[in-house]
Backbone bond lengths (Angstrom), bond angles and torsions (degrees), N, CA, C in turn:
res aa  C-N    CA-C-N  psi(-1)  N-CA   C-N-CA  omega(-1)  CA-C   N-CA-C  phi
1 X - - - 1.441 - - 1.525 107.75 -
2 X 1.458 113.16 142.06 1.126 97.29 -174.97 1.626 122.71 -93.80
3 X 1.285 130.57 164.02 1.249 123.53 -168.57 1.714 107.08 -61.44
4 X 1.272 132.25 -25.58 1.338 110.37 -173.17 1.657 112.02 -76.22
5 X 1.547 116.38 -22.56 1.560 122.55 -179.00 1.167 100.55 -78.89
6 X 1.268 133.49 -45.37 1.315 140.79 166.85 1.489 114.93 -19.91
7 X 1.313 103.01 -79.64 1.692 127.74 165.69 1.675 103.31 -29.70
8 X 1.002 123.09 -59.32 1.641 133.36 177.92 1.759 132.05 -47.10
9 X 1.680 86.63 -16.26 1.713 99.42 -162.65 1.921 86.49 -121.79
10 X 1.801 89.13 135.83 1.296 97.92 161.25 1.302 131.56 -100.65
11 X 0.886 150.34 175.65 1.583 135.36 -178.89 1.672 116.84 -144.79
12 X 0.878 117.45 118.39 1.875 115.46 -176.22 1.514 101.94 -122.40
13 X 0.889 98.02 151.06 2.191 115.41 174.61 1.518 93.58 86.50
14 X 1.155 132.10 13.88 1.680 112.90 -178.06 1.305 99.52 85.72
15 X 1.355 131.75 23.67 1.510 137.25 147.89 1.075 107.28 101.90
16 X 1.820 133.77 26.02 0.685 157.84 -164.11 1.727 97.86 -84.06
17 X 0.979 118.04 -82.14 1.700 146.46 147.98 1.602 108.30 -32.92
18 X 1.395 139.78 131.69 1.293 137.45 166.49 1.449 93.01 -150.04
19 X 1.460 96.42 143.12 1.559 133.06 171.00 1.132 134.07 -139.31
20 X 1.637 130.78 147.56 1.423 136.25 174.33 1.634 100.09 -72.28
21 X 1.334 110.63 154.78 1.701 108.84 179.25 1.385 87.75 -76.26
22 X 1.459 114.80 161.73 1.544 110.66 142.54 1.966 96.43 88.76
23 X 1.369 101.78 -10.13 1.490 96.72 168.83 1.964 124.73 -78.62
24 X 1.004 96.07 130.97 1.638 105.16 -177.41 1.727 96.77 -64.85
25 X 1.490 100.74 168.60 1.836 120.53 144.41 1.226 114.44 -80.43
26 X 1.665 112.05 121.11 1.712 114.51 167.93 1.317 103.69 -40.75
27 X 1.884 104.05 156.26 0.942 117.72 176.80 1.635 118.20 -81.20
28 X 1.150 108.82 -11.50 1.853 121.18 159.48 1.030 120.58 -81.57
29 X 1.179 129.95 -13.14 1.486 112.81 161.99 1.862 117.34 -109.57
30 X 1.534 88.01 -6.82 2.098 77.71 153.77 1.200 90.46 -90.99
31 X 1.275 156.83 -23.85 1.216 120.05 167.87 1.530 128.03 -68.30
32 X 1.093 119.94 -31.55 1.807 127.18 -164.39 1.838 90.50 -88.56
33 X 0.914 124.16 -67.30 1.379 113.27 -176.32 1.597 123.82 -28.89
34 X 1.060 107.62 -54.07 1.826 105.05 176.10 1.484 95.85 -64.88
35 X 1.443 123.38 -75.64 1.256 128.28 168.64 2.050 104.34 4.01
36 X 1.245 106.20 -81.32 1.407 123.00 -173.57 1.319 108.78 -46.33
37 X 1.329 118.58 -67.05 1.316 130.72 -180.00 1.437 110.98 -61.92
38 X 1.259 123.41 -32.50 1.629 111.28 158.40 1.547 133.44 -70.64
39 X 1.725 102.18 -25.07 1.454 110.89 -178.84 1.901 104.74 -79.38
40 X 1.261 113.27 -12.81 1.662 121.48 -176.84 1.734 102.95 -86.87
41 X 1.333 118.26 -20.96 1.121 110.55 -161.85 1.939 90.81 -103.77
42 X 0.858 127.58 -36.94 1.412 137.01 159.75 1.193 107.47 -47.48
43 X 1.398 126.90 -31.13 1.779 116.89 -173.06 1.440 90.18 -86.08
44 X 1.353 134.59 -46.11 1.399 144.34 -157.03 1.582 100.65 -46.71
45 X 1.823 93.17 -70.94 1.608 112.34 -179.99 1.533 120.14 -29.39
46 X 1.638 104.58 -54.64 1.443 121.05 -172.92 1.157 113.55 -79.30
47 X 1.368 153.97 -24.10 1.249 178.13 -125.03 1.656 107.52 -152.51
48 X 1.312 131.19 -0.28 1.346 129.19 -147.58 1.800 103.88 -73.34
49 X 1.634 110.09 -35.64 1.234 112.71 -168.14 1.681 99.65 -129.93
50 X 1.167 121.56 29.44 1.594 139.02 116.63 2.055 91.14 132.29
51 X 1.190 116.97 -166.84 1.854 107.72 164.21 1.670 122.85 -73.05
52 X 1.113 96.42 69.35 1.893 100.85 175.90 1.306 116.87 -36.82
53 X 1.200 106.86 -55.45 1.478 135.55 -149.60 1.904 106.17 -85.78
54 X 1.381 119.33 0.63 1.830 136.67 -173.64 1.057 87.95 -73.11
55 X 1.284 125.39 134.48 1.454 150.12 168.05 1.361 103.78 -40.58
56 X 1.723 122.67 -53.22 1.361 120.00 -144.47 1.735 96.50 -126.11
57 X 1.420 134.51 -32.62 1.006 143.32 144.06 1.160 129.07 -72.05
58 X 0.997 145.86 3.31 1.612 149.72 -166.89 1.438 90.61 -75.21
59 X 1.253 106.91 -65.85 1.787 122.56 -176.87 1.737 100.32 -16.74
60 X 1.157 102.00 -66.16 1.799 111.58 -140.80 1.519 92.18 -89.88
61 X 1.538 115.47 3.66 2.016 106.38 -171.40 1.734 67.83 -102.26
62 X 1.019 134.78 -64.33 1.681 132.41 -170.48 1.328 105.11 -17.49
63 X 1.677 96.49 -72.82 1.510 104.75 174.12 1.058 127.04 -11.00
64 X 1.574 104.23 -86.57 1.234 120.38 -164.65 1.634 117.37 -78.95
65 X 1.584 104.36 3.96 1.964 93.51 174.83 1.741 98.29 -91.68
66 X 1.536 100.56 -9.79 1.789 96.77 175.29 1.625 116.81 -78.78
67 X 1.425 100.50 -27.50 1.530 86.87 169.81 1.609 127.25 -108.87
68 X 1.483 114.38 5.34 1.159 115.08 175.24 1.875 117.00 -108.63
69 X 1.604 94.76 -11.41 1.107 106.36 -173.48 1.731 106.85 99.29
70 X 2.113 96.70 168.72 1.655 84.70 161.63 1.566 124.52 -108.74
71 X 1.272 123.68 -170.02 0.886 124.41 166.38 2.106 147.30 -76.42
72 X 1.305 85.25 -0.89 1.431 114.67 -147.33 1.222 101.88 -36.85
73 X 1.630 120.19 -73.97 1.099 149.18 -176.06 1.757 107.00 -43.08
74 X 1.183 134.20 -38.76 1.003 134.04 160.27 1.720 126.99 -74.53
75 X 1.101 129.56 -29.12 1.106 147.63 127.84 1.149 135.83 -5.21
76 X 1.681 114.61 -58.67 1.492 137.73 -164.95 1.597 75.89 -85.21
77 X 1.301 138.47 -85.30 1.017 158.67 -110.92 1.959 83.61 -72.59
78 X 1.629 122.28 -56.25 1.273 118.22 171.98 1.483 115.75 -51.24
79 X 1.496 108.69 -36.82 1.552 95.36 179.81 1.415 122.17 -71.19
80 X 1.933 119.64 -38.90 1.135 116.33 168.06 1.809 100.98 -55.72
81 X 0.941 153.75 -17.84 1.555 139.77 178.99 1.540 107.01 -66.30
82 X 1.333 99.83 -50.25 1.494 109.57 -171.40 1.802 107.90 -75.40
83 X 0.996 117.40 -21.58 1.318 119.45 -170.95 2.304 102.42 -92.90
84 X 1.304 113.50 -13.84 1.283 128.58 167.02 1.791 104.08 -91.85
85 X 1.300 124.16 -31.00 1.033 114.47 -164.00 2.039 88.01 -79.62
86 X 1.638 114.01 -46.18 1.119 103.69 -174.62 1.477 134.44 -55.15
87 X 1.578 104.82 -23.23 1.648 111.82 163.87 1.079 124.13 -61.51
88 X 1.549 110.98 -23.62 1.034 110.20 -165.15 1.276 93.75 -97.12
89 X 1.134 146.15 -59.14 1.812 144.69 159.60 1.682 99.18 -7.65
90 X 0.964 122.53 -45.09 1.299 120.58 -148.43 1.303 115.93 -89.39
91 X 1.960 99.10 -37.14 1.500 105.06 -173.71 1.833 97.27 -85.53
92 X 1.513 140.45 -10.68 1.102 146.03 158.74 1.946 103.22 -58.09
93 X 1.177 102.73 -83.15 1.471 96.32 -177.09 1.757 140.49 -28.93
94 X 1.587 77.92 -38.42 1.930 101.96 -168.24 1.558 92.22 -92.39
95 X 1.447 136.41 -20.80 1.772 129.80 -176.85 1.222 90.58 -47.17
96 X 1.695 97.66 172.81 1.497 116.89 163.36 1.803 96.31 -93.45
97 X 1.164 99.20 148.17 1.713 106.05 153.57 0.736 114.10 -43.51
98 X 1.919 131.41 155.78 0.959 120.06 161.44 1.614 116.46 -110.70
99 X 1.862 108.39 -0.66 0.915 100.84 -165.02 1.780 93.24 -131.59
């Protein structure tokens, strides 16, 4: 390769990863990323104190959030993580380059 293309390509992981300088993020994966990270935090919410509501298991998750307690409070605390991590996804994606 010659040294001026060379110069052009970046490399991350130990060259694992290669890039043109000056290349953007597809526009599908600023889209799918929040997407993802919002559809994970929606399962969390709904799922928080396990499938209550299962026809045939519901019974025994009931059960057991009565005697172990729930989870809630620990819960919120992952979703506020995930809901900081997504601002932050977002304000990365949407920057300008700097290079």
């Amino acid at each position: 390769m010659t040294e001026e293309k060379k110069s052009e390509l970046t490399e991350y992981a130990d060259g694992w990863i290669t890039e043109r300088k000056g290349t953007g993020i597809p526009g599908f994966l600023k889209l799918a990323y929040p997407i993802i990270v919002i559809a994970c935090g929606a399962y969390l919410f709904t799922y928080m104190n396990g499938e209550v509501t299962h026809s045939t298991r519901g019974n025994l998750v009931q059960q057991l959030n009565a005697v172990t307690g729930n989870a809630n409070t620990f819960m919120y605390v992952v979703m506020a993580i995930i809901a900081a991590y997504v601002v932050l996804l977002l304000a990365f994606l949407y920057k300008k380059s700097d290079h």
